[in-house]
N, C-alpha and C positions, 0 to 999 in steps of 0.2 A: 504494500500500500504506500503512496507517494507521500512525502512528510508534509506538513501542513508548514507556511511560512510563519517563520518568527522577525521580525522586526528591532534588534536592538541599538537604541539611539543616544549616542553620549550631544550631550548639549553643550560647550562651553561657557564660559565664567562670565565673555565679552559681551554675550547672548544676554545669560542672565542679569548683567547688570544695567541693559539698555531696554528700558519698560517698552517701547515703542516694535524692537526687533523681535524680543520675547514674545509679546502678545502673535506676531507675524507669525513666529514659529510654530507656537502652539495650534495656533488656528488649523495650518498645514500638518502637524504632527494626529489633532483630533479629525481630520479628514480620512487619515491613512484607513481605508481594512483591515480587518486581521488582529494579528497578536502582534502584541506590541510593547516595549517596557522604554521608560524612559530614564537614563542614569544622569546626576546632573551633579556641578560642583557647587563653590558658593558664590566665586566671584570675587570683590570688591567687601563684601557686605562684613563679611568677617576680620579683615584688614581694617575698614574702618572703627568696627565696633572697639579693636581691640586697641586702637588707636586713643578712643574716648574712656576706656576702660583702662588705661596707661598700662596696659599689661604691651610688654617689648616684645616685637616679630622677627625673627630670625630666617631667611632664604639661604637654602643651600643649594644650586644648578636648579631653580625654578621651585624645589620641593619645601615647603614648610616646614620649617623644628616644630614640632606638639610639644611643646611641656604641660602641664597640670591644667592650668590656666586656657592656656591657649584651646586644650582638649574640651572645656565647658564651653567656650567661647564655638566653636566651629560645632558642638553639638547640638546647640541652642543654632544657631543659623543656618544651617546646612539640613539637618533632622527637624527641624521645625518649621522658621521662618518661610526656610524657601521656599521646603516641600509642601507645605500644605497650602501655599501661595498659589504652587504652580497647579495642585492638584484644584483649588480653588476656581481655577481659571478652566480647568479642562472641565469639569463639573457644567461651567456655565457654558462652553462650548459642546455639552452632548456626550461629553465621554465621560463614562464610570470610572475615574480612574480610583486609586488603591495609593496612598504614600507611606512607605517604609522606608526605612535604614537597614543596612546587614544583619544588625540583631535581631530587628523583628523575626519573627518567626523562623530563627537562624540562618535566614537567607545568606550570610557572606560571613564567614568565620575567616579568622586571620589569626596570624603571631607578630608579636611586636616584634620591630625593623633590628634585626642583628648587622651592624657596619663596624668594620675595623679602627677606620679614621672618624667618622659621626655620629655621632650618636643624636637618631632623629626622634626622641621621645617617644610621646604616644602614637609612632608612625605604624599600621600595618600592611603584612605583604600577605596576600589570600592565599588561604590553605583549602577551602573548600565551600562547594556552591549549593546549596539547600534547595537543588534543580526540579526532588517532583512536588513541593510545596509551592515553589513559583509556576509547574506546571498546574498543578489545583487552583493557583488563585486565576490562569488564564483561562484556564478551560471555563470559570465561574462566569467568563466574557471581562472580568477585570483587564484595563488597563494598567501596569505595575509603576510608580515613580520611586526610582531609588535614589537617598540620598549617601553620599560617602562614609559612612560612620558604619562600621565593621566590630563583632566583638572575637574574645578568644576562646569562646567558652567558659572561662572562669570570672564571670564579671568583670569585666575589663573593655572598657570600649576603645577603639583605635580609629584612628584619620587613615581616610586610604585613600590608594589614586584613581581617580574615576572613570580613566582610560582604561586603567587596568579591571579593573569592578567589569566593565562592560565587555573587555575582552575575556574574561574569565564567565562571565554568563554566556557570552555565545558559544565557547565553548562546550561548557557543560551541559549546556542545552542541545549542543549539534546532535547529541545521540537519538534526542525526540524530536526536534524541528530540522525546517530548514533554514538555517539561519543567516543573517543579513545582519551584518554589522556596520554602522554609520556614527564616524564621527564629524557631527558638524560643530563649525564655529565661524567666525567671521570671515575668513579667508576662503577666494572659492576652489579650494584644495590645495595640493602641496605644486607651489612656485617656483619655479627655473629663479625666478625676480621676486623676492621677501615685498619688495614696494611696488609689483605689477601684476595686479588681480588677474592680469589678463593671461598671464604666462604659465599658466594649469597644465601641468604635466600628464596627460589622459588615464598614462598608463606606467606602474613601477612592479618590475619586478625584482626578483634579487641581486639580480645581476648590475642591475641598474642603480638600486638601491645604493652597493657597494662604490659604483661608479662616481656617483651625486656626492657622497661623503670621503671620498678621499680627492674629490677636487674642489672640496669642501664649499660646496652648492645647494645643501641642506645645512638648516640652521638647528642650533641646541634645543629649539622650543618643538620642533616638528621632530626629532631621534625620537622622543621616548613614543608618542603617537604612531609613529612605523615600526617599532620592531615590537610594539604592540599588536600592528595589523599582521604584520608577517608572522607573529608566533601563531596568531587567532587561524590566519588559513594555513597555516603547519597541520594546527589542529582539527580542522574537518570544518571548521567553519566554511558556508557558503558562499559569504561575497564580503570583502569591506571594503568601504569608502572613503572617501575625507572630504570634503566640504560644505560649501556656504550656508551657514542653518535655514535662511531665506529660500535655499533651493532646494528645500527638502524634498516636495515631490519628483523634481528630476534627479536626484542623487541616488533617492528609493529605486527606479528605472534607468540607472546605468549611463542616463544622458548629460549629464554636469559631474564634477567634481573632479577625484582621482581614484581609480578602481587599482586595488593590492590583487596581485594576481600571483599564484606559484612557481 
């Protein structure tokens, strides 16, 4: 029997912190058929809270130090604010959607971040995907929004990367769907030219990949996002993407962005 499509859609931070783009998105996201999950970061929102809340933010190659502080701080805006914002929005747009975090329902289990030279706090790295519980709540017709916040099992919640969260669901999921992975965000896919929209590479494979980054033509913000899509179709994942979250429907149908191919 031919698997039924899954849809999983990382949103980035740029999206969410521009009400006018967001709303754009969603609108095209509650359009889509089918199953569908949305993974989403925080944006801006938690940078400035913690700004106001004088608690100090630490960047290491783009990734956030979690210390104590910072871990309430992203749990309360990420598992709360946003998601129920966005879920908010999908509601009044017609779609049942569902907002959790990895703990819920054990959806995304992790270990905190073991590093030689850093130590990223309350960072986690996913251990495992609570794949037929997220199948129950699809099959219910739920729409899923997940937010980044991951736990270890032992009462411990962790910051996790939301590229990763979504490449780690499509995988786990390839076993019962057929899965589609999309990441959009402001850029309409990955650029030959960092400052020219127009210069959308259609197609990367490995070969290519390697090529773009030893004439160092891909930039540090777009690595972790590809060797996230290339692990995702390693692993039986069906299709990923990268581009413009505006172009959602054409990205879903293969006709805008950049398609990761084997």
């Amino acid at each position: 029997m031919e698997k039924q499509v899954l849809h999983i859609i990382k949103v980035g931070g740029n999206i969410i912190d521009d009400e006018i783009r967001l709303k754009g998105f969603l609108e095209h996201f509650a359009s889509m058929p089918g199953n569908k999950i949305l993974v989403h970061g925080g944006g801006k929102v938690a940078t400035q809270l913690a700004k106001e809340l004088q608690v100090p933010q630490q960047m290491v190659e783009g990734r956030r130090i979690t210390d104590k502080d910072t871990l309430r701080i992203v749990t309360m805006v990420y598992a709360g604010l946003i998601n129920k914002q966005v879920v908010a929005s999908l509601q009044a747009l017609g779609t049942n959607a569902i907002g959790l975090c990895g703990a819920d329902a054990g959806l995304v289990k992790a270990r905190k971040r073991s590093h030689a030279q850093v130590d990223y706090g309350y960072v986690g790295d996913v251990t495992e995907i609570g794949s037929a519980r997220i199948d129950a709540l699809l099959r219910e017709g739920l729409s899923i929004v997940l937010a980044p916040i991951t736990h270890d099992g032992h009462g411990q919640l962790l910051n996790t990367n939301a590229d990763t969260i979504a490449q780690e669901i499509a995988r786990s999921m390839s076993s019962i769907y057929h899965t589609v992975l999309v990441y959009s965000f402001e850029k309409a896919g990955v650029l030959l030219d960092a400052e020219d929209n127009s210069s959308v590479i259609p197609r990367i494979d490995p070969a290519l990949y390697a090529e773009l980054k030893k004439d160092g033509k891909i930039f540090a913000g777009m690595i972790p996002k590809l060797d996230n899509a290339f692990q995702a179709i390693a692993s039986g994942v069906g299709k990923v993407i990268i581009g413009q979250a505006e172009n959602l429907p054409m990205l879903v149908n293969g006709h805008a962005g950049t398609t990761i191919v084997p």
